[in-house]
N, C-alpha and C positions, 0 to 999 in steps of 0.2 A: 530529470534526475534530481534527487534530494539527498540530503545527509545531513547526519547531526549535529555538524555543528552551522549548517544554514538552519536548524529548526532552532538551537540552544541561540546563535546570533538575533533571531528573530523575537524568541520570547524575552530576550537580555533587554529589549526596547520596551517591552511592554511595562509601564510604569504604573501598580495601582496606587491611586486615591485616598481608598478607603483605609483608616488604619487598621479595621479588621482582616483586610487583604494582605497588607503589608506582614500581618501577623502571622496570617495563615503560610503565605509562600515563605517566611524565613521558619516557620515550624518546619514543611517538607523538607526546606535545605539541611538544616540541621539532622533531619532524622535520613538524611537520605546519603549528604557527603560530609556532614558531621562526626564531631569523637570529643568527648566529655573529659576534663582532663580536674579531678581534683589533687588539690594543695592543701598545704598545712593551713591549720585554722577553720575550716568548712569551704574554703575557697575555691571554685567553682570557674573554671577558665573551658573556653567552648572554641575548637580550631576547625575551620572547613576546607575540605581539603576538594578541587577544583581543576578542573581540564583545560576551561577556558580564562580567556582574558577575560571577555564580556562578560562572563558568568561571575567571575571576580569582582566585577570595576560595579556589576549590578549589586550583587553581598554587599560589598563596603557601602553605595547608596542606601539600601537596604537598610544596612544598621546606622547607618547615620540620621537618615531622616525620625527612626525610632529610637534618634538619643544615644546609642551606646556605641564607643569607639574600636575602634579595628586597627588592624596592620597586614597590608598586605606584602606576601614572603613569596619566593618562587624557588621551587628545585629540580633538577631533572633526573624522570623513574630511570633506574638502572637498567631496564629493560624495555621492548617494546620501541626501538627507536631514540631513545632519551630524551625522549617528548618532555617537554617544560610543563608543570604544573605547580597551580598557585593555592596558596595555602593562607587565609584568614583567621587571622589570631586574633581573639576578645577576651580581654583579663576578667577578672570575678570579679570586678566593680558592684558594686550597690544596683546601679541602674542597670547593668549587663543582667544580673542575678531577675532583675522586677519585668526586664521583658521576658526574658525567657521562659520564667516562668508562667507570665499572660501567652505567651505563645505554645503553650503545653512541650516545650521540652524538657524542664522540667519541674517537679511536684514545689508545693510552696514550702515543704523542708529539704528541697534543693538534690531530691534523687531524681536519676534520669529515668523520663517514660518511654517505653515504646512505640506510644503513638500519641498522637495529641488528642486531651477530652471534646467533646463532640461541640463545647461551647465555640471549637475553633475555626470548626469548620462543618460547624451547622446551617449558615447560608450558601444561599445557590453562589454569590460571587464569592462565596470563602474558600466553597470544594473547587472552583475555578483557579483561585489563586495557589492554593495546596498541589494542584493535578501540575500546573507551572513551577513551583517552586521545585517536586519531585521531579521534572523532567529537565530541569535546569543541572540538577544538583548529579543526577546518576542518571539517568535518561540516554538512552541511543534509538535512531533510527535506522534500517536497513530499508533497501532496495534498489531499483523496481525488482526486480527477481528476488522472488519470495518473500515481500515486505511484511519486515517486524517491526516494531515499538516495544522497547519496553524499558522497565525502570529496576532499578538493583535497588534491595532494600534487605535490612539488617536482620530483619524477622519474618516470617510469615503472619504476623499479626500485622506487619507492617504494611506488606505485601494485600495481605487481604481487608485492610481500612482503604485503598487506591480503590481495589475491585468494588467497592460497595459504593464511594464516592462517585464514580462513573456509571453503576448503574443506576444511581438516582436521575442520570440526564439520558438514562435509554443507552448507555454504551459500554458494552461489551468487552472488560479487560480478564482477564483470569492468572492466577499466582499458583507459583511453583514453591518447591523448595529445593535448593540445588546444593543440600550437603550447608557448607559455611559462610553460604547467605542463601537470601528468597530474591523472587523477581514478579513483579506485575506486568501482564506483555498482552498487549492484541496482537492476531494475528490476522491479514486481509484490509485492503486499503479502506475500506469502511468505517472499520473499527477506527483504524489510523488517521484518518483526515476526522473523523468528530471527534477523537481525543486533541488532534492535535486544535482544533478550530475552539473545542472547550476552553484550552491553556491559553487561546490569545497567538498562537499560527497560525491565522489563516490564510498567510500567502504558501504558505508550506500544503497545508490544509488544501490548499486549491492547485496546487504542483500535484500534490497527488490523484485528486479529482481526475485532473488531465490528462496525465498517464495511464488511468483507468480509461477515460474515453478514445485515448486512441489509441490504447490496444486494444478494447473492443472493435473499433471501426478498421483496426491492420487485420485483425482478426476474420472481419466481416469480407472485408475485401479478398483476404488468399482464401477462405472457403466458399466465394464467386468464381475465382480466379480455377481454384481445383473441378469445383463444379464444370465452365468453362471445358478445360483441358480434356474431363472425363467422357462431357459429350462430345468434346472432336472427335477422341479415340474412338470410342463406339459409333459413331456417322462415318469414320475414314474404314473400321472393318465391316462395315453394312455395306460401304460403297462397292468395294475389293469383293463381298461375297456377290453382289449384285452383278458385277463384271463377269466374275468367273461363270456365273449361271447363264447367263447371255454366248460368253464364249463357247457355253457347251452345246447350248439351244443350237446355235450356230454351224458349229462342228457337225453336229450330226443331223444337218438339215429342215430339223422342227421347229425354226426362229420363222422360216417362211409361210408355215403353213397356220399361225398364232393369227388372231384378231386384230384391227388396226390398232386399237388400243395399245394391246400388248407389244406390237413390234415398235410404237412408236416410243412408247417408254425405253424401250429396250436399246432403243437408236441414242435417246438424249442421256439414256445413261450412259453410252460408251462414248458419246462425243462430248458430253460436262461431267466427268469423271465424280470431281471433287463439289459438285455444286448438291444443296439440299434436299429434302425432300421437295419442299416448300417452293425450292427457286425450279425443282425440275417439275411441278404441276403446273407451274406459270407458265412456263415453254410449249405446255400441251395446245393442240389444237381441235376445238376447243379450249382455255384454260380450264386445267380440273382442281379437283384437292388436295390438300396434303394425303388426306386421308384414301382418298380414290387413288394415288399415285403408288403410298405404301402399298394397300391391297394389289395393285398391280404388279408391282416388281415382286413382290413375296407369291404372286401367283408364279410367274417366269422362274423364281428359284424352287416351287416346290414341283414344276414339270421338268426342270432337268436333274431333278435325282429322281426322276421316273426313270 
């Protein structure tokens, strides 16, 4: 089993390096659980709004390592439970205004973008750190029954920058538009474990794997198991016809005047009922074959509907 906030938990550890990464995944957060808030004077204040702790406690690292100060706030939704959510506050400070704009949220006269210019996450570890940042920020995972991934996004520009970004690494996301937001979402644990293993979950990434292989191999096993049952059935009414053919043989005197062959069959059928074709050619004497044993009972049954 998996769920989203073991995936959100898992990428919350994943700490990049790179300041271009850093860049990148606080662009997704912003564009994904972000909301732009100006003030008097051209002032520019950027608040994340947040499901989890870890996902929070990662934000505040996040802007601190890149200089600019935060506050973290928490409130509970009126609905849905009254589930706690955390809410990161960054004033329009000088240096608040200079990352965000290096991070394409937004333009360098301070309007907000839709998506970040491509300088952001034009490297392979940028659209890594981006695919993390938007799965952190709006991200859910579903399963095993009927596993989805997908991410909530403001636009469908937004929506389809994720799709493209993934298919640069060969993996399969696709966007909707759902009325008053879009959504980028794989669907099928394939898609799900190489998004997830791209962001930096790969124990999640490999929960899923797992779950695929053994419901293939449960799989494998009840269509042996049905297989199994179908050939009892059909050996338990072959056996039953084989009997009844013999009792008739019988009845009307015609079992006696049969070949030794045929009355010896005829004999191990009524005296090993339930045993196979296979185990009743072994008993012959001579031992015969499967296939000499069929022909012989099916000869017995097609003289007594003579």
């Amino acid at each position: 089993m998996w769920s989203s906030q073991d995936v959100r938990d898992e990428l919350a550890r994943v700490a990049p390096e790179r300041r271009c990464d850093r860049l990148a995944e606080l662009s997704a957060l912003a564009h994904t659980a972000g909301s732009l808030h100006l003030r008097g004077h051209g002032e520019i204040a950027l608040h994340l709004d947040l499901g989890s702790s870890a996902v929070a406690r990662r934000a505040f690292t996040l802007l601190r390592e890149l200089g600019v100060d935060s506050e973290i706030r928490t409130y509970r939704q009126r609905a849905f439970g009254r589930a706690t959510r955390y809410q990161l506050h960054v004033a329009g400070s000088d240096a608040a205004r200079s990352i965000l704009s290096e991070a394409g949220v937004i333009s360098l006269a301070g309007a907000p973008l839709e998506r970040p210019p491509k300088r952001v996450v034009g490297r392979e570890c940028c659209r890594a750190a981006y695919i993390r940042g938007a799965l952190l920020g709006a991200g859910s995972v579903s399963g095993p029954g009927s596993p989805q991934l997908e991410v909530r996004c403001a636009s469908m520009k937004a929506a389809e920058l994720l799709v493209r970004l993934a298919a640069l690494d060969d993996i399969v996301l696709r966007a909707r538009d759902r009325s008053r937001y879009a959504v980028a979402y794989a669907k099928g644990t394939d898609a799900i474990a190489e998004t997830l293993a791209l962001a930096g979950a790969s124990r999640a990434a490999l929960v899923v794997d797992e779950h695929v292989v053994v419901g293939a191999a449960r799989a494998h096993a009840n269509r042996l198991t049905n297989a199994d049952q179908a050939n009892l059935v059909r050996a338990s009414r072959a056996a039953h016809a084989q009997l009844r053919a013999v009792r008739r043989l019988e009845e009307t005197g015609r079992l006696e005047t049969l070949s030794p062959p045929l009355r010896e069959i005829a004999d191990l059928r009524v005296r090993h009922p339930s045993l196979s074709l296979r185990e009743l050619a072994a008993k012959c004497r001579p031992p015969a074959t499967k296939a000499s044993a069929h022909r012989r009972l099916a000869r017995l049954q097609r003289l007594a509907e003579l």
